[in-house]
MIMI-903855 format. One record per residue: residue in three letters; x, y, z of N, C-alpha, C in turn. Coordinates in steps of 0.2 Angstrom, whole numbers. Example, Ala and Ser with C-alpha at 12.3 -4.5 7.8 and 13.67 -1.06 7.14 Angstrom:
% MIMI-903855
  aa n_east n_north  n_up ca_east ca_north ca_up c_east c_north  c_up
 ALA     66     -28    39      62      -22    39     66     -16    39
 SER     64     -11    35      68       -5    36     64       0    39
END
This chain:
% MIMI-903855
  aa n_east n_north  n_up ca_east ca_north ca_up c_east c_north  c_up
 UNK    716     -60  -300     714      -62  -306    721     -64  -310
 UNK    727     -61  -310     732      -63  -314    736     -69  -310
 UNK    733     -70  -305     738      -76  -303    732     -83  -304
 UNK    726     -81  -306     722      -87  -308    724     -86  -316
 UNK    726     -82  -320     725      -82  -328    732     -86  -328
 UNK    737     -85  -323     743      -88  -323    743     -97  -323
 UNK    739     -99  -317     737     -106  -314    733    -108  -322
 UNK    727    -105  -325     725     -106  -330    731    -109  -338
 UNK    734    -103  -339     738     -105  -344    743    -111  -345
 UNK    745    -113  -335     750     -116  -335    747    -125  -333
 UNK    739    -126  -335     737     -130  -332    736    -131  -340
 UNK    734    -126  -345     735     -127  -354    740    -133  -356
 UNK    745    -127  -352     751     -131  -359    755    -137  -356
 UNK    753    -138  -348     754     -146  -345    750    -152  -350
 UNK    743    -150  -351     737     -153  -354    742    -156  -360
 UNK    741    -150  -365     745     -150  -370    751    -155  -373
 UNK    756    -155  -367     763     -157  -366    760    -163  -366
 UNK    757    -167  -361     754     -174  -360    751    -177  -367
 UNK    749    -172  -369     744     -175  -376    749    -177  -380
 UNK    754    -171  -383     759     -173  -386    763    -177  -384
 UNK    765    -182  -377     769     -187  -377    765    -195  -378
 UNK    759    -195  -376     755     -198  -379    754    -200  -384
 UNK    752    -196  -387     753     -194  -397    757    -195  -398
 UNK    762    -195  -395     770     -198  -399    772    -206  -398
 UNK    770    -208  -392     769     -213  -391    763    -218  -394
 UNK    759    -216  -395     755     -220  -402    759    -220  -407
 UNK    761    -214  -410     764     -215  -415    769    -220  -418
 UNK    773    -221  -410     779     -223  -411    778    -231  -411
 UNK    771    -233  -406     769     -239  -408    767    -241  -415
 UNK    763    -237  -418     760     -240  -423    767    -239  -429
 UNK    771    -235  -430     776     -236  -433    781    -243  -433
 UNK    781    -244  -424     784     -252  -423    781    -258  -427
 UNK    773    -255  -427     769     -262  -432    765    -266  -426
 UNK    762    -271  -427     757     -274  -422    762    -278  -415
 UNK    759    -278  -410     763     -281  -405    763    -288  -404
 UNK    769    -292  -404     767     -300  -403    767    -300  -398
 UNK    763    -306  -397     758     -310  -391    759    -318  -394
 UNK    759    -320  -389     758     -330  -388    752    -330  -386
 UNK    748    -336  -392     744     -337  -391    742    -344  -391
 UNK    737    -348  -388     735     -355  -389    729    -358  -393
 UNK    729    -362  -397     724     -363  -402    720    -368  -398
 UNK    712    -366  -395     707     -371  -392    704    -377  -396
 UNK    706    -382  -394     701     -386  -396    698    -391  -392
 UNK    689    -393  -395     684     -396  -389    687    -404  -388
 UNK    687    -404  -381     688     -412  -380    684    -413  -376
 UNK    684    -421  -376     681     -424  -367    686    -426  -362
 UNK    685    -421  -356     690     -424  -350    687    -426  -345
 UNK    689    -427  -341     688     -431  -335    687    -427  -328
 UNK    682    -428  -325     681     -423  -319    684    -425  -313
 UNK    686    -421  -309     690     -423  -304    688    -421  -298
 UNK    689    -423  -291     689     -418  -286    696    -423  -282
 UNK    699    -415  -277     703     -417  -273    700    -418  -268
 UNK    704    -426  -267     701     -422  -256    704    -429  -252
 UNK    707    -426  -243     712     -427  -241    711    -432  -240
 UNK    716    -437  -238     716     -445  -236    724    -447  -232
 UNK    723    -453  -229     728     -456  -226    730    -461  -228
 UNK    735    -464  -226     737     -471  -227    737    -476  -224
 UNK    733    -481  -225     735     -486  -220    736    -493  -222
 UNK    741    -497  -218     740     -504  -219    737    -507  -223
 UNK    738    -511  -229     733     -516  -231    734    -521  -227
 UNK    737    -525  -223     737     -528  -217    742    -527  -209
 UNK    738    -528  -206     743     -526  -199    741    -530  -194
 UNK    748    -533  -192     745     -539  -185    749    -536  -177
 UNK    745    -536  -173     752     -535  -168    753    -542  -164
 UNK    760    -541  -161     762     -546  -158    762    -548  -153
 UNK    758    -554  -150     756     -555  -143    758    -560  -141
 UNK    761    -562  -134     763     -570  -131    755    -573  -131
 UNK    756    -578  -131     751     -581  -129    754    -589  -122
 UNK    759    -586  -119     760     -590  -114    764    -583  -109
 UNK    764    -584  -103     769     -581   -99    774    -585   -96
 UNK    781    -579   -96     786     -582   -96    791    -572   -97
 UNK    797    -574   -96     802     -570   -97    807    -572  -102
 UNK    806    -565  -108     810     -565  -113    815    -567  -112
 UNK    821    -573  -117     826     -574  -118    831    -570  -123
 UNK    826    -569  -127     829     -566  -133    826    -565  -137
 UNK    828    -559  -143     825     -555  -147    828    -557  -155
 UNK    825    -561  -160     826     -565  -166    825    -559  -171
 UNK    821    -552  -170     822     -548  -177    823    -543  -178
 UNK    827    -538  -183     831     -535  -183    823    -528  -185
 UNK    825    -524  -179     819     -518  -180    818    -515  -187
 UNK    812    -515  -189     812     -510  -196    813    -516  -203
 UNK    813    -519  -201     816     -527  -208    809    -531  -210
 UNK    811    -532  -214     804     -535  -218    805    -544  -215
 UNK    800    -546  -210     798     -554  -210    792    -557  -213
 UNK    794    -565  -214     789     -567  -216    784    -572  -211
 UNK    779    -574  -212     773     -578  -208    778    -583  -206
 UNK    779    -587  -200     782     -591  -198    789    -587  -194
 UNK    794    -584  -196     797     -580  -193    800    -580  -187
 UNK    804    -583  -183     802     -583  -176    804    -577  -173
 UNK    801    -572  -168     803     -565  -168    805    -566  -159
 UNK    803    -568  -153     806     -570  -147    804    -578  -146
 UNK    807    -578  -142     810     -583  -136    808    -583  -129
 UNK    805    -586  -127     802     -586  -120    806    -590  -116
 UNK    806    -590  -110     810     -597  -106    807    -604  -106
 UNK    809    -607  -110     804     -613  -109    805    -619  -104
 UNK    809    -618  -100     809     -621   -93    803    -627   -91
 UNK    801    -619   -88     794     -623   -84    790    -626   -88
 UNK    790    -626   -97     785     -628  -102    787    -636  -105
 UNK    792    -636  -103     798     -641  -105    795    -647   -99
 UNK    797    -644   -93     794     -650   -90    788    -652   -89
 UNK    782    -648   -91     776     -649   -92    776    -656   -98
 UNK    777    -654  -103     779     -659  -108    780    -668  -106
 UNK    785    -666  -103     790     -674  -100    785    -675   -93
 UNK    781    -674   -91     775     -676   -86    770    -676   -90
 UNK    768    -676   -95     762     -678   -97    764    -683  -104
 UNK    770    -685  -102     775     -689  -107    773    -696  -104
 UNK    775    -694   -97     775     -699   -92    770    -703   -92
 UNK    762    -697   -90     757     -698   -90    754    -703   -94
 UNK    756    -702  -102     753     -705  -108    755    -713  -108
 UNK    763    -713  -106     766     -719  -103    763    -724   -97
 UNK    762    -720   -93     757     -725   -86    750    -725   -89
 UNK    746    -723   -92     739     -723   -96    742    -728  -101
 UNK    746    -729  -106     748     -734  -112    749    -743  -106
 UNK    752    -742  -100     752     -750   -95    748    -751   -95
 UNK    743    -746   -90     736     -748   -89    732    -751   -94
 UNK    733    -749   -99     727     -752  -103    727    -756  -106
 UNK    736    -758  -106     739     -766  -108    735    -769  -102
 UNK    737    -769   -96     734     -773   -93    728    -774   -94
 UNK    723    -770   -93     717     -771   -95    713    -775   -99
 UNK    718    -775  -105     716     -779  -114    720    -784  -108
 UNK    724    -786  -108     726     -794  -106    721    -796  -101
 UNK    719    -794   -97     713     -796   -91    706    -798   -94
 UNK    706    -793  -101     700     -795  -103    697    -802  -107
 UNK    705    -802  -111     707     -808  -113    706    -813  -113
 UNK    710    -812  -105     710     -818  -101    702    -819   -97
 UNK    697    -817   -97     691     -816   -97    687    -820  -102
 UNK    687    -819  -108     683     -821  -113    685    -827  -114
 UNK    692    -832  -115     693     -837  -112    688    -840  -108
 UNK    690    -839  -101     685     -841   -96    680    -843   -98
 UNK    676    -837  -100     673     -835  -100    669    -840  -108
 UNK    670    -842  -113     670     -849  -118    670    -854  -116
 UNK    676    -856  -109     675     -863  -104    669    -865   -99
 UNK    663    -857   -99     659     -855   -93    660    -857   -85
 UNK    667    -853   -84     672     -856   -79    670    -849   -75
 UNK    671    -841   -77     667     -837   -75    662    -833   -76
 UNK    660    -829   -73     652     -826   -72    653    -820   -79
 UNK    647    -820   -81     645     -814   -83    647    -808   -82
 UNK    646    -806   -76     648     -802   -71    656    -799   -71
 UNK    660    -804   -70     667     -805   -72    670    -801   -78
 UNK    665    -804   -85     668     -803   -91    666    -794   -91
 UNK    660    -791   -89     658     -786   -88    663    -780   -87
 UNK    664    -783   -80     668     -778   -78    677    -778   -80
 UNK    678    -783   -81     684     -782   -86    684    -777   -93
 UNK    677    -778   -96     676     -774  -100    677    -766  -100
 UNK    673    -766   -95     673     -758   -92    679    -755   -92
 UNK    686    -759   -89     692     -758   -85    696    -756   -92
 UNK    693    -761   -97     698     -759  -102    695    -753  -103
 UNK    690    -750  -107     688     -747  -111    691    -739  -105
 UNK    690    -738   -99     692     -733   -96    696    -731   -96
 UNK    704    -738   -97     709     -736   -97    712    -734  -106
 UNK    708    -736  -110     709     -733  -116    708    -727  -117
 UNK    701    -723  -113     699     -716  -112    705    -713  -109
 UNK    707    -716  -104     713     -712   -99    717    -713  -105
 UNK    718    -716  -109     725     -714  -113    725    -709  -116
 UNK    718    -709  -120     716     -705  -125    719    -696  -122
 UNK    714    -695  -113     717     -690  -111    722    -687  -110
 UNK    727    -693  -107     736     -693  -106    739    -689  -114
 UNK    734    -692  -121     739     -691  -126    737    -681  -127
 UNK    730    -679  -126     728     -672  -128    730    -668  -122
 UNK    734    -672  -116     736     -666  -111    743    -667  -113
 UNK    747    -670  -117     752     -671  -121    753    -664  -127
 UNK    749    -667  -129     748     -661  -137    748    -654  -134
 UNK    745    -653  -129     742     -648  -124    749    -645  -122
 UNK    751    -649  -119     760     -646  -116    765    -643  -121
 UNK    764    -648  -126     767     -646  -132    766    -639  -139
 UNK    758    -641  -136     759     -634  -140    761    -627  -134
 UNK    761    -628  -128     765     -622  -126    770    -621  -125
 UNK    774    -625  -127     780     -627  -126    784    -623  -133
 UNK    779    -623  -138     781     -622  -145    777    -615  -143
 UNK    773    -612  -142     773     -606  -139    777    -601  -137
 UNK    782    -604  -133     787     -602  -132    792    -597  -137
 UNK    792    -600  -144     794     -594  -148    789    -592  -149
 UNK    789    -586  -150     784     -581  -154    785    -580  -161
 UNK    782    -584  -165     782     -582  -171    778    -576  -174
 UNK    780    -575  -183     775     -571  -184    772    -572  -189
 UNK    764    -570  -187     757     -572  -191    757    -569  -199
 UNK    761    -564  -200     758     -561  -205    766    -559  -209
 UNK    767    -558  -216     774     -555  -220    774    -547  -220
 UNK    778    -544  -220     777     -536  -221    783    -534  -216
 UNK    784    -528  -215     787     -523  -211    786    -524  -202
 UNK    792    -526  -199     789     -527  -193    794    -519  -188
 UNK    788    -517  -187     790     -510  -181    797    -510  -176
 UNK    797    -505  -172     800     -505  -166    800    -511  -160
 UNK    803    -513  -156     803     -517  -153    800    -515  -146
 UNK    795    -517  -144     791     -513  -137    792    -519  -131
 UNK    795    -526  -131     797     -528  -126    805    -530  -127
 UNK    809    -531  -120     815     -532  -120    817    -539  -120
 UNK    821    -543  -120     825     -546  -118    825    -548  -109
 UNK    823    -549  -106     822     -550   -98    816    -547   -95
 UNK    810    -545  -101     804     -545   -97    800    -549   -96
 UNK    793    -548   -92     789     -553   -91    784    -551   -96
 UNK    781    -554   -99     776     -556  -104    772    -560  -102
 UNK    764    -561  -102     759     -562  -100    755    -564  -106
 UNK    753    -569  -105     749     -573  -112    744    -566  -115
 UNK    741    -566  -121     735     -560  -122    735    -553  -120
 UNK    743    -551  -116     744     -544  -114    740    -538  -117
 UNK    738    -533  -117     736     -527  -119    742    -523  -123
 UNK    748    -525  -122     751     -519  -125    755    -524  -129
 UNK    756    -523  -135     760     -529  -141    767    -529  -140
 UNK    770    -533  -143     778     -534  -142    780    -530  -149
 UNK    775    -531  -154     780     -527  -157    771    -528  -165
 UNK    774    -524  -168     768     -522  -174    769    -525  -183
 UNK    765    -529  -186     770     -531  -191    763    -528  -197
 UNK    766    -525  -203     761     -520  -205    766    -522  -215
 UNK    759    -524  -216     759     -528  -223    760    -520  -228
 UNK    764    -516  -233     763     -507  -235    765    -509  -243
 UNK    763    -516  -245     764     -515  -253    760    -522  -254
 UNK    752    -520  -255     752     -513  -258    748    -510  -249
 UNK    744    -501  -250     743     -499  -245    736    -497  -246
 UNK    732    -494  -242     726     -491  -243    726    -484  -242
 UNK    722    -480  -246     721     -474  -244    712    -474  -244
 UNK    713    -470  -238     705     -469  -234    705    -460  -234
 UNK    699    -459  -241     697     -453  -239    689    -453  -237
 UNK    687    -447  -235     681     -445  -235    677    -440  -241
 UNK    671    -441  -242     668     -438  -246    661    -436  -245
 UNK    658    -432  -244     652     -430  -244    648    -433  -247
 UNK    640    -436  -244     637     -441  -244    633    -438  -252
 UNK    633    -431  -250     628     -427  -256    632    -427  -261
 UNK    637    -425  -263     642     -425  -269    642    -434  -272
 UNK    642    -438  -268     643     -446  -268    637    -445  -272
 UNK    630    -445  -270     624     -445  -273    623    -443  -279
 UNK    623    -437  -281     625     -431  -286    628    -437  -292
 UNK    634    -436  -289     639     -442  -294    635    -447  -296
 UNK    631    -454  -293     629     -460  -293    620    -457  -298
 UNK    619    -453  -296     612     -451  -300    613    -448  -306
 UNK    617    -446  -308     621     -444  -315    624    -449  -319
 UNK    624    -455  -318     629     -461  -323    621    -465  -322
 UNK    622    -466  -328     616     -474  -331    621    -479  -325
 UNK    617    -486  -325     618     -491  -323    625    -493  -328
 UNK    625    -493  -334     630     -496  -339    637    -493  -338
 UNK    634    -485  -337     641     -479  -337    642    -482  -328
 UNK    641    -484  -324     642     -482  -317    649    -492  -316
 UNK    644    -496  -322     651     -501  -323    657    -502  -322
 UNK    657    -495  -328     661     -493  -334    665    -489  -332
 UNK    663    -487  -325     666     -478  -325    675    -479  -322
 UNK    680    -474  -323     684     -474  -322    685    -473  -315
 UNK    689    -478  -312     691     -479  -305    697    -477  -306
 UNK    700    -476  -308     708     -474  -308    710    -466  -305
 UNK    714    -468  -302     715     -463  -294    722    -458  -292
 UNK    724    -454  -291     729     -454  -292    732    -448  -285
 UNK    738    -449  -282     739     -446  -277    745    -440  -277
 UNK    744    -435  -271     747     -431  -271    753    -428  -266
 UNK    758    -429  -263     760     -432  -258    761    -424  -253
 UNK    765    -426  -247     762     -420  -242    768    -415  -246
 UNK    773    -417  -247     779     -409  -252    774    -407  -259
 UNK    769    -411  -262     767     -408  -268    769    -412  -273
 UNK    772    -417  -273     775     -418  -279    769    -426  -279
 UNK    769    -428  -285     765     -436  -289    768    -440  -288
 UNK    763    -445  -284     765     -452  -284    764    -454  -290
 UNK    770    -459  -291     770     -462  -299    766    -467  -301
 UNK    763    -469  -294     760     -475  -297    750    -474  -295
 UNK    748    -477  -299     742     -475  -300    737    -479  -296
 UNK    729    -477  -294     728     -485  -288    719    -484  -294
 UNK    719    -489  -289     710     -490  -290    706    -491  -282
 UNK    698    -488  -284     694     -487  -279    692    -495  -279
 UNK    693    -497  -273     690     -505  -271    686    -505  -266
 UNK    685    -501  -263     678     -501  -257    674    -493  -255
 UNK    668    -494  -252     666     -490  -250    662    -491  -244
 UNK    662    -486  -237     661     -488  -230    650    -489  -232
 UNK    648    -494  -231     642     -493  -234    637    -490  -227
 UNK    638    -483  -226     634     -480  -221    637    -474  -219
 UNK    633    -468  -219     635     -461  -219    637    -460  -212
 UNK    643    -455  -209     645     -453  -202    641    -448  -201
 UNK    633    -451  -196     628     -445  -195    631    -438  -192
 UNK    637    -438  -190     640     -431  -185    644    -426  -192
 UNK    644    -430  -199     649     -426  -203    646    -427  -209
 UNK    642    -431  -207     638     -432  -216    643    -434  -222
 UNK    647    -439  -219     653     -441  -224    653    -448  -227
 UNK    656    -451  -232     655     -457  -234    663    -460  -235
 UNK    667    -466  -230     673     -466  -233    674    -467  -238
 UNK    677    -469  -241     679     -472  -248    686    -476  -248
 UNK    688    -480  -248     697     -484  -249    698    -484  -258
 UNK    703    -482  -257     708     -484  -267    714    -490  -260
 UNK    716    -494  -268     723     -497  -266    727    -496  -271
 UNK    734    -494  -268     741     -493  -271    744    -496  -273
 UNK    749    -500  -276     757     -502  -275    761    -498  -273
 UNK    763    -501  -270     769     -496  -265    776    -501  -265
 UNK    777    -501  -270     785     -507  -271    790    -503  -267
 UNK    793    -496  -267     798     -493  -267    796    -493  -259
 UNK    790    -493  -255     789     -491  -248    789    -484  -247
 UNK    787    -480  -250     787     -473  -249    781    -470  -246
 UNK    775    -474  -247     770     -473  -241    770    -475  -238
 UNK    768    -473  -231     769     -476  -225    764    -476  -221
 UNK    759    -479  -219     756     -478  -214    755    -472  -210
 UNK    749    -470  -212     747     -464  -206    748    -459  -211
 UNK    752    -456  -215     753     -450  -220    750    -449  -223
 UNK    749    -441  -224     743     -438  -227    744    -438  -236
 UNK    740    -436  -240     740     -438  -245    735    -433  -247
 UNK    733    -431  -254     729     -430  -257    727    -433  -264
 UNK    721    -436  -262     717     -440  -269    715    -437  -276
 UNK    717    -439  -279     712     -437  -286    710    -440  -289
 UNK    700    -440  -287     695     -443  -289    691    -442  -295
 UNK    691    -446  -299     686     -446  -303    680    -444  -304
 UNK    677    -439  -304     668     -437  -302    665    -438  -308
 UNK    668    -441  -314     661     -439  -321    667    -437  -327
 UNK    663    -436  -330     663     -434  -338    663    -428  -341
 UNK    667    -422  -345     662     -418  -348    663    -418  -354
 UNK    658    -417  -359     661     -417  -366    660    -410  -370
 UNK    664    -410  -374     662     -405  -379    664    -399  -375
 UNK    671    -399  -370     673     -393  -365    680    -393  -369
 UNK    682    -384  -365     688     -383  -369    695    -383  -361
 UNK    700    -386  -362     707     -384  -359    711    -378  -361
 UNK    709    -372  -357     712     -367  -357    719    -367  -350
 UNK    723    -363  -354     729     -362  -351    726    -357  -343
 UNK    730    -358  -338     729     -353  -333    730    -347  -331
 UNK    736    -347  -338     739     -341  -337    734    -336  -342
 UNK    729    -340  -346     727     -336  -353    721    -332  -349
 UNK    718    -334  -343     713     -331  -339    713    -326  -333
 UNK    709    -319  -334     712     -316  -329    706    -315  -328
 UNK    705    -310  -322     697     -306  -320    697    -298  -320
 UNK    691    -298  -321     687     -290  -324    689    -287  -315
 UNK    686    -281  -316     683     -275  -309    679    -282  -305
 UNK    674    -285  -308     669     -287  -306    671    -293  -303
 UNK    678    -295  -306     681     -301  -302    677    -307  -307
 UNK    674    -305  -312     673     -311  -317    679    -314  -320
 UNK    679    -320  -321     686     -322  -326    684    -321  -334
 UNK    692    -319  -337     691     -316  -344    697    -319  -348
 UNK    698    -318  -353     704     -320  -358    702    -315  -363
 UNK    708    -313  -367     709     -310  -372    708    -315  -378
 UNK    705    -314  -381     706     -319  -389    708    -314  -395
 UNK    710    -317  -398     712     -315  -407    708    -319  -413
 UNK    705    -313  -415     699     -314  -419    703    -317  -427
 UNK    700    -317  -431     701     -319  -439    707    -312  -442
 UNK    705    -307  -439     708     -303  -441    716    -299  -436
 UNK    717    -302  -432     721     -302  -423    720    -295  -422
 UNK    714    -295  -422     711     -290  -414    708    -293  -408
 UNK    713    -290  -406     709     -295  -398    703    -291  -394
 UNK    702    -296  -393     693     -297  -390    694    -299  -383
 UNK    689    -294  -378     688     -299  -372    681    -304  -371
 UNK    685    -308  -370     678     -313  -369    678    -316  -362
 UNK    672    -317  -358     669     -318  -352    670    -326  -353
 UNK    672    -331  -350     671     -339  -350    668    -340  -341
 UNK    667    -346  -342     662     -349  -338    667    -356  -339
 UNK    671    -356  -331     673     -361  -326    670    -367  -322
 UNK    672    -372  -327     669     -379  -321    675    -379  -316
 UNK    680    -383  -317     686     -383  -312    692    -382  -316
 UNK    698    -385  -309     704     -384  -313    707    -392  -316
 UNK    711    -392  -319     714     -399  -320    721    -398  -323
 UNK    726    -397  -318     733     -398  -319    734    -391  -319
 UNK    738    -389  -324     737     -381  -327    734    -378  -331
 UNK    728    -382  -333     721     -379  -337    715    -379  -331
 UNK    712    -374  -335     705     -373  -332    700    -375  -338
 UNK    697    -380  -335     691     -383  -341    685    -379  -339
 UNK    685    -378  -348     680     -370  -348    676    -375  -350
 UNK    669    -370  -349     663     -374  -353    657    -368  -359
 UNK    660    -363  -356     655     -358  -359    659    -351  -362
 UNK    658    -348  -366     660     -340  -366    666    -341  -373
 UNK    668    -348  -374     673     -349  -378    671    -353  -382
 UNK    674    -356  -388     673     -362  -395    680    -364  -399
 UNK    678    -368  -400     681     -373  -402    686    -369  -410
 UNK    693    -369  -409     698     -365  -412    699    -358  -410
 UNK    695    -356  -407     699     -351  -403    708    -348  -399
 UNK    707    -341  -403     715     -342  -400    716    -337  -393
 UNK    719    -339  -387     717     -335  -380    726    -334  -381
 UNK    728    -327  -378     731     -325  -377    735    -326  -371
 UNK    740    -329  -370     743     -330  -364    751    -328  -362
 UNK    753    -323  -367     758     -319  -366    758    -313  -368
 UNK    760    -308  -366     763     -304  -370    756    -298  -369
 UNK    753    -298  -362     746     -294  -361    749    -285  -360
 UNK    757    -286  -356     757     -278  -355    759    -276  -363
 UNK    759    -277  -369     761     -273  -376    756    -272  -382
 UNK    749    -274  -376     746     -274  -381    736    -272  -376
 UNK    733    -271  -379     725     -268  -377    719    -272  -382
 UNK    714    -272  -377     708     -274  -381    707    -271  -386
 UNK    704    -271  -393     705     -269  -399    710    -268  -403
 UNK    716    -270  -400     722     -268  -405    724    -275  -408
 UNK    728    -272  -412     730     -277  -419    736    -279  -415
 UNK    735    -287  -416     742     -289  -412    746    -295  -420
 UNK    751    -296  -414     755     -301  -421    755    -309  -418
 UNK    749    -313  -418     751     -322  -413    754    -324  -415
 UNK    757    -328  -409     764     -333  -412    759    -338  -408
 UNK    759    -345  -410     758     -349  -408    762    -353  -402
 UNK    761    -353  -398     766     -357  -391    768    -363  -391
 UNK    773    -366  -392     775     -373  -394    774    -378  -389
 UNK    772    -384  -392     769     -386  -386    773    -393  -382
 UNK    770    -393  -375     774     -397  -371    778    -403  -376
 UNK    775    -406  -379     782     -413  -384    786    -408  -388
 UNK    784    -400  -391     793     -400  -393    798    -396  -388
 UNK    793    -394  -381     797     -393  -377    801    -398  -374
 UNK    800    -404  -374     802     -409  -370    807    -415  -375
 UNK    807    -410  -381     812     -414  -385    818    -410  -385
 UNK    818    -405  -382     823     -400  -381    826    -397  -386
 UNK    821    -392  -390     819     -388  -395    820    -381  -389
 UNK    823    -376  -392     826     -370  -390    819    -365  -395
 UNK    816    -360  -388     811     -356  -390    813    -351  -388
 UNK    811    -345  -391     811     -337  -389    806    -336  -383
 UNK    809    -334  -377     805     -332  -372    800    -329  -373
 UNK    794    -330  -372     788     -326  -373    788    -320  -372
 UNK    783    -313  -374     783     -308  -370    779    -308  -362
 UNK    784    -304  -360     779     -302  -354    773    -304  -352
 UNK    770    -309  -348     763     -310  -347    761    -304  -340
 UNK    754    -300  -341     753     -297  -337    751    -300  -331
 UNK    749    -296  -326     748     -302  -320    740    -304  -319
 UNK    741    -310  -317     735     -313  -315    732    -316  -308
 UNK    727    -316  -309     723     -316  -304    720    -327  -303
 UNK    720    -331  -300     717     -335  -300    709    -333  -299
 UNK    708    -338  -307     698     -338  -307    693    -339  -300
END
């Protein structure tokens, strides 16, 4: 019994002890006066709805580079990785055997142009006669014939002419297209084969470029049955990308296509934006992420992300500062993110002030002291602030 009256007393005056440091600690606060907090003034606007989703890059044009005659490389005209233009000459084949093709059907056009003198002279001399009626019908006929055959054979001598020569001018390999030409995939002493399978080298147009993402066909839908015919015009295409380190591309694109037909294995719908890509910074094949424009909200508020934390229940909350600076918890209601706000739609109004510093010096109910947060242009005019207090920790909505 005395060692429970013992355990009893000394369980009193710990109770006690606590109370008292407590209580001294209230005191000490309310003595300090109300705790300051940074707070943010809300106000309703209309933003723009977004969604992220991944994409690639590719070529606005690409050509590869194919012989169209066989022969062996002489030599290589461009310099790997350099920008050429259409016309360009990029190899050299051996034009030997194409050279002399040329000077034979040089030849050929030459004995077809005699023959056909001849022929016109014989005909000539025909129709003469042939006014004197010295000879036959018969005669003038077939003269006739001899010319007109040997005109034909000329005609052919000149297209098997052309013929030689354009493969003769085949021989260099020019290039079809301006942009960025690749690695080089044939040498200098290889054999080459008209229409080969495997290119000599790749020439890839990247200013401007395309990005190709995918988006689900139901969201696509959603979207297109929410806008009027007028709004769907009207609507903002303006696009905006995210690069693989995280950091913004500076330059801004538009939506210009969409694949007209869903991929029945993924239920997806492409979509192409086009870029300017002056500086060459995207590059074919690199990944990306897009930021699409999905719609409109109005009458929504841009809350900071730091001013929103979550209950037990894992709801998201924010402390606000009433008329009187007590702060209040308020439940809001999250459409998405945009940038470092979260566009609220519910639970909040318009001039409300959400608390986004200074959570550990202060509790629901108490009288706090708001400082207003200065906002990004006087930060960026490089105005010197007092470090906010202490933000408690947060939780992403």
């Amino acid at each position: 019994m005395m060692n429970r009256s013992i355990l009893v007393s000394a369980t009193l005056v710990l109770g006690l002890t606590v109370s008292s440091l407590f209580a001294g600690r209230a005191l000490s606060q309310q003595a300090q006066g109300p705790a300051p907090v940074v707070v943010v003034t809300l106000q309703a606007q209309t933003v723009t709805l977004t969604s992220t989703l991944p994409g690639r890059v590719a070529a606005s044009a690409e050509a590869e580079v194919r012989p169209q005659v066989n022969g062996i490389i002489t030599e290589r005209l461009f310099r790997e990785g350099a920008h050429v233009e259409a016309g360009d000459a990029l190899y050299r084949i051996d034009p030997a055997t194409y050279s002399a093709a040329v000077e034979q059907a040089q030849a050929a056009v030459t004995q077809a142009q005699v023959q056909l003198d001849a022929a016109e002279i014989e005909a000539e001399r025909l129709v003469e006669l042939r006014e004197r009626n010295v000879t036959s019908e018969r005669a003038f006929d077939d003269a006739k014939a001899v010319r007109d055959t040997a005109a034909a054979a000329l005609e052919v001598a000149r297209a098997q002419l052309r013929s030689a020569e354009i493969e003769l001018e085949r021989t260099t390999i020019r290039a079809r297209l301006s942009g960025e030409i690749g690695l080089a995939r044939t040498s200098p002493g290889a054999l080459v084969t008209a229409s080969q399978a495997e290119p000599m080298a790749v020439i890839r147009d990247i200013d401007p470029v395309y990005v190709d993402v995918t988006q689900s066909a139901a969201d696509l839908l959603r979207w297109t049955r929410g806008q009027t015919e007028d709004q769907l015009s009207n609507a903002d295409t303006t696009v905006r990308l995210t690069l693989a380190d995280g950091s913004d591309y500076g330059e801004t694109g538009k939506i210009t296509a969409a694949e007209p037909s869903v991929d029945p294995q993924t239920g997806v719908v492409v979509l192409r934006m086009q870029f300017d890509n002056p500086h060459e910074l995207l590059l074919p094949g690199m990944y990306v992420q897009v930021e699409l424009p999905v719609g409109t909200a109005e009458d929504v508020l841009l809350v900071p992300q730091e001013a929103v934390q979550r209950d037990r229940r894992g709801r998201p909350i924010t402390w606000v500062v009433n008329g009187d600076n007590v702060v209040k918890e308020q439940q809001v209601t999250i459409l998405q993110d945009r940038g470092s706000d979260w566009v609220v739609t519910g639970g909040l109004e318009d001039g409300d002030r959400v608390i986004v510093a200074g959570f550990q010096k202060t509790a629901v109910g108490a009288t706090v002291a708001p400082e207003e947060r200065p906002n990004a242009d006087a930060d960026a005019s490089g105005e010197q602030t007092e470090e906010p207090a202490e933000a408690g920790e947060q939780t992403s909505p």
